[in-house]
N, C-alpha and C positions, 0 to 999 in steps of 0.2 A: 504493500500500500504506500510504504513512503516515496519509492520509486515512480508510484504514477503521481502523488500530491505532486512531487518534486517537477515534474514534466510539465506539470501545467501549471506551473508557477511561470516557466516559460513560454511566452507570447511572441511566436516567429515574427518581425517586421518582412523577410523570405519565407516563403512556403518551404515547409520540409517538403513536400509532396514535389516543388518544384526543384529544389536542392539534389534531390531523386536522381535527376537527369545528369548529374553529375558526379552522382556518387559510381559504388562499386557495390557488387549483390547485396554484402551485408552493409549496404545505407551507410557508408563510411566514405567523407569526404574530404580533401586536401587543403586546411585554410592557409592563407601566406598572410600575415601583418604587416599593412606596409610601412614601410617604404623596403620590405621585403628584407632586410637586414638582419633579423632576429629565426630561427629556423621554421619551416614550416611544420605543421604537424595536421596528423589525420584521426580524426574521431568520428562519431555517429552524425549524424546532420539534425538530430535533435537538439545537439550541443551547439548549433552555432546559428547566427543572423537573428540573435533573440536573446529580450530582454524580461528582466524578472516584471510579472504584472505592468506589462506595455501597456494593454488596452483595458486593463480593468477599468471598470468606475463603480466608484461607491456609492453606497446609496441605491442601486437598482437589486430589482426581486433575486436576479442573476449578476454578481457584479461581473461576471466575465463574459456574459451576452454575445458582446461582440466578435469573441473568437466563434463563437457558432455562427455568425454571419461571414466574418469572411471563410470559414471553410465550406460553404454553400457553393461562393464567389470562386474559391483557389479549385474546389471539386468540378466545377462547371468546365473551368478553364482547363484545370489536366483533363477531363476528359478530350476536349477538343484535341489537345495538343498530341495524347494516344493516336487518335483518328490520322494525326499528320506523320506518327514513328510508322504506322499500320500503312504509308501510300493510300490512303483516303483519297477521292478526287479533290483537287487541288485548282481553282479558286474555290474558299469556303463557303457554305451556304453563310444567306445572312445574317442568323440569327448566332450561328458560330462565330460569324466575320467578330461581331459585337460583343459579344460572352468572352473573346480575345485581346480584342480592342480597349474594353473595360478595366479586364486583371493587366494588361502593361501600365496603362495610363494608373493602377491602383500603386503600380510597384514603383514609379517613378515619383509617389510622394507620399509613400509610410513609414520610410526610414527613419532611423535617429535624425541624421541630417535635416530633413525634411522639419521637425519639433525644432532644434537647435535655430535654424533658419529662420523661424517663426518669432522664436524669443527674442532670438537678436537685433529685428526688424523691429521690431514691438519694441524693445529697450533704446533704439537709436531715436525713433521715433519719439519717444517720451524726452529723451534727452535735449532732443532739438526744443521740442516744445517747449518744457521747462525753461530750460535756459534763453530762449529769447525771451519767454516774458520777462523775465528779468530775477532778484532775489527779492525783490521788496512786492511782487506779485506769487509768491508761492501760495501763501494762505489760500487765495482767491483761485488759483488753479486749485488745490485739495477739495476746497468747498466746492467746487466745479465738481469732480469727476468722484468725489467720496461720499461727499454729503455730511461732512462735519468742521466745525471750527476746529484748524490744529493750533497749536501751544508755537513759541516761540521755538523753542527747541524739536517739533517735530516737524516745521518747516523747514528748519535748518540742516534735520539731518534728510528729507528729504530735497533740499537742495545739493549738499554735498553727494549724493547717491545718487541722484538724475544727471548731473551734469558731471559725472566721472567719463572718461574718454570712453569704455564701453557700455554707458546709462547706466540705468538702476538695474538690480540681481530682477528679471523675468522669470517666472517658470511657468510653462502652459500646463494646465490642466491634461486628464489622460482624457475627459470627454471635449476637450478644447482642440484636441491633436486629433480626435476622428472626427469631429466634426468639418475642420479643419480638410481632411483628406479627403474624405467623402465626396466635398463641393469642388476638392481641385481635381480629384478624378473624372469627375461629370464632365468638367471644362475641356480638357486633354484631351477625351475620347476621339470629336470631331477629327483633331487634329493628328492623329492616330487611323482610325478609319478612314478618314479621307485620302491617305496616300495608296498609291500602286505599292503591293507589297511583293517580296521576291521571298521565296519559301527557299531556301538552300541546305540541299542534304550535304554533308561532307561522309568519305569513304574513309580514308586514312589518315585525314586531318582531323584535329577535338577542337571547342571551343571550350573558355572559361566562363566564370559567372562572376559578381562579388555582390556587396551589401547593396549596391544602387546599378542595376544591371541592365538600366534602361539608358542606352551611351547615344547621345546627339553630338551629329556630325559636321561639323562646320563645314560651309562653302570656303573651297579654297581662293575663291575671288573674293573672297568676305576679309577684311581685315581681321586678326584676333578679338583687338580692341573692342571690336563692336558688338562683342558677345553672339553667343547663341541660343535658341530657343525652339518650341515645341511648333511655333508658325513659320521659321526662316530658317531650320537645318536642314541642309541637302538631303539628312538623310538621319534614319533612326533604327539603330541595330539592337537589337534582344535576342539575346541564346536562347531559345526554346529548352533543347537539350545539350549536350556536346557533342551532339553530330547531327543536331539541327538549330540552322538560324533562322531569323526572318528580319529583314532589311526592310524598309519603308521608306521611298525615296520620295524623291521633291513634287509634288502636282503641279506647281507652277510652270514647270516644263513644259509640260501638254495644253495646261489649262490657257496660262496666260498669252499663247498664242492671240486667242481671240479676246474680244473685248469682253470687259464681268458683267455686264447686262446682258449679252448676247443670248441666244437659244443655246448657240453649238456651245459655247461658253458654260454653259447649264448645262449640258446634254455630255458633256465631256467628265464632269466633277461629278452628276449622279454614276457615268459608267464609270468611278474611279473608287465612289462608295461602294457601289457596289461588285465591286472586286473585280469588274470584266477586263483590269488590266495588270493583273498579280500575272505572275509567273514560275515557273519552279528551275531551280540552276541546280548547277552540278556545284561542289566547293571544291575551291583552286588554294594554293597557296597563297595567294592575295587575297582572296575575299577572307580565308583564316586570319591574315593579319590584321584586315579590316575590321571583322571584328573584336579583334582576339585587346589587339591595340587601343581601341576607342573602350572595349569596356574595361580595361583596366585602368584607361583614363577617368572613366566617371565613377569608380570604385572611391567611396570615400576612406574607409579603414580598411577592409577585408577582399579579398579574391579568392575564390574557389573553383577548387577543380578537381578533377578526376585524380583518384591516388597513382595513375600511369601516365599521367598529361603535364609534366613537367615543362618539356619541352615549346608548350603552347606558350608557356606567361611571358609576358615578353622581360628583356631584363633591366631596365629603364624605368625601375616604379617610382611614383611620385611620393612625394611625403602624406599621411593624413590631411584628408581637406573635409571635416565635420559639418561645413556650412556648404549650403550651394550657391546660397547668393548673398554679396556683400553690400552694405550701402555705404558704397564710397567716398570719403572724407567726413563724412559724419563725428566722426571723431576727431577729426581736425580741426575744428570749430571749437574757438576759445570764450568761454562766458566771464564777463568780470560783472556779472549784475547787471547789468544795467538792459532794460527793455529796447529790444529793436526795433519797436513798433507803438503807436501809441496803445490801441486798444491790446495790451500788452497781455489781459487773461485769456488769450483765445486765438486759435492758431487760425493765420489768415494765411493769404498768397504771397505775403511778404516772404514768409518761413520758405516758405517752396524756391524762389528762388536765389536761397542761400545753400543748397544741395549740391 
């Protein structure tokens, strides 16, 4: 009994079920910590991409509810993905296309990352705020957004705490972070289903996996700088298993030929929804690195692979990157007191354009 309490104190951000496709018969997978310096080791896949009561929340009939929803969601989705190791016909019906489409867009932001990201956006944010109004407007920001008169002293330590170079200590709730994920999954879909997708079986080549195993591809005409995203990457790679990928390339391609009001314009992006322009590839030595490269790029701690797939990970790993997005200079921004603005309780357009 303590064995299974203990398992379900653990709440996959990965599906074990998807971990699967990675492992070896007895469910035992390869993790590397990056920046891959330290040795790698092999354990169950129960043991890893999971944290103790992730999605708990307290307070409900079930505080752990939520693992019985996403394993609906991860059940739905390995089935499909059986259907794709089995040579099922290939473009997917579209109720599969969606049930696929769904669980990548879920996995691209349940991570720690994903929470971390949140916090920090949320604590810059507060930071900015706070400190333009100024020190002699904190009262009147607390009464704002608390709903009680603070004390001289709890102004003041909540000015020294809001305006530290990384804002005040955040932490999001466990119902705050599904909430959270739920509404960016929904978002992502579209742009997920909407691309032509490439189904790629590999023979003798493996792919890897890691904690964030949803890798966007930049356009190489794109400058770095300019970042990238879920509506302007050339392209979006997910290891299905390790010896199957699925690639989702750019629609603008085909699309943006014609004008976006146009019929064929319209007629071009439903047949792309609806999958009449997927295809299935053979996996070459390139499109392994394609992948193999960009997902170890967007790995934030962990990589995983198959306990005989050594040779896949590439050897160039990055350091830990815990956060996916940063808000830049944010912290650069020096407060000595004094209000930016007149109406100094209340965050105007002024704030915005000190970003």
């Amino acid at each position: 009994m303590a064995g299974i309490e203990s398992t379900k104190k653990l709440h996959h951000y990965v599906p074990q079920a998807y971990l699967r496709g990675f492992a070896n018969a007895k469910d035992r997978v390869t993790a590397i910590r990056l920046p891959g310096s330290s040795e790698p080791f092999t354990t169950s896949v129960r043991n890893v991409a999971a944290q103790t009561h992730f999605h708990r929340v307290e307070g409900l009939e079930r505080p752990d509810e939520f693992e019985d929803v996403l394993a609906v969601t991860e059940g739905e989705a390995q089935s499909v993905i059986r259907k794709l190791e089995q040579h099922n016909p290939f473009p997917l019906p579209e109720g599969d296309r969606w049930t696929l489409a769904y669980f990548i867009a879920l996995q691209a932001v349940r991570g720690p990352d994903t929470r971390r990201t949140a916090e920090q956006i949320q604590a810059k944010m507060i930071r900015l705020e706070v400190g333009a109004g100024g020190r002699n407007n904190v009262k009147a920001w607390i009464k704002k957004n608390f709903g009680f008169d603070a004390t001289d002293a709890q102004a003041e330590r909540i000015w020294v705490e809001a305006t530290h170079p990384d804002g005040p200590p955040i932490t999001f709730s466990n119902l705050a972070h599904i909430q959270h994920m739920v509404e960016a999954a929904a978002q992502l879909v579209p742009y997920i289903a909407g691309r032509p997708w490439s189904l790629t079986r590999f023979r003798r080549r493996s792919l890897i996996t890691s904690d964030a195993p949803v890798a966007l591809i930049g356009n190489p005409e794109v400058e770095p700088w300019e970042g990238v995203g879920f509506g302007t990457a050339w392209g979006i790679a997910f290891p299905l298993t390790r010896k199957l990928g699925l690639l989702m390339s750019d629609p603008t391609v085909i699309a943006d030929a014609f004008a976006p009001d146009s019929p064929r314009h319209q007629e071009i992006a439903k047949s792309i929804r609806e999958g009449k322009m997927d295809r299935v590839q053979q996996g070459t030595t390139s499109l392994e690195r394609l992948f193999n490269d960009h997902v170890a790029a967007s790995a934030r701690e962990w990589i995983y692979r198959h306990p005989d797939d050594a040779s896949y990970v590439p050897s160039d790993l990055h350091d830990p990157t815990l956060i996916n997005i940063e808000m830049r200079g944010a912290s650069d921004i020096a407060f000595d007191g004094t209000p930016w603005f007149e109406r100094s309780s209340e965050m105007t357009p002024a704030v915005a354009t000190q970003l």
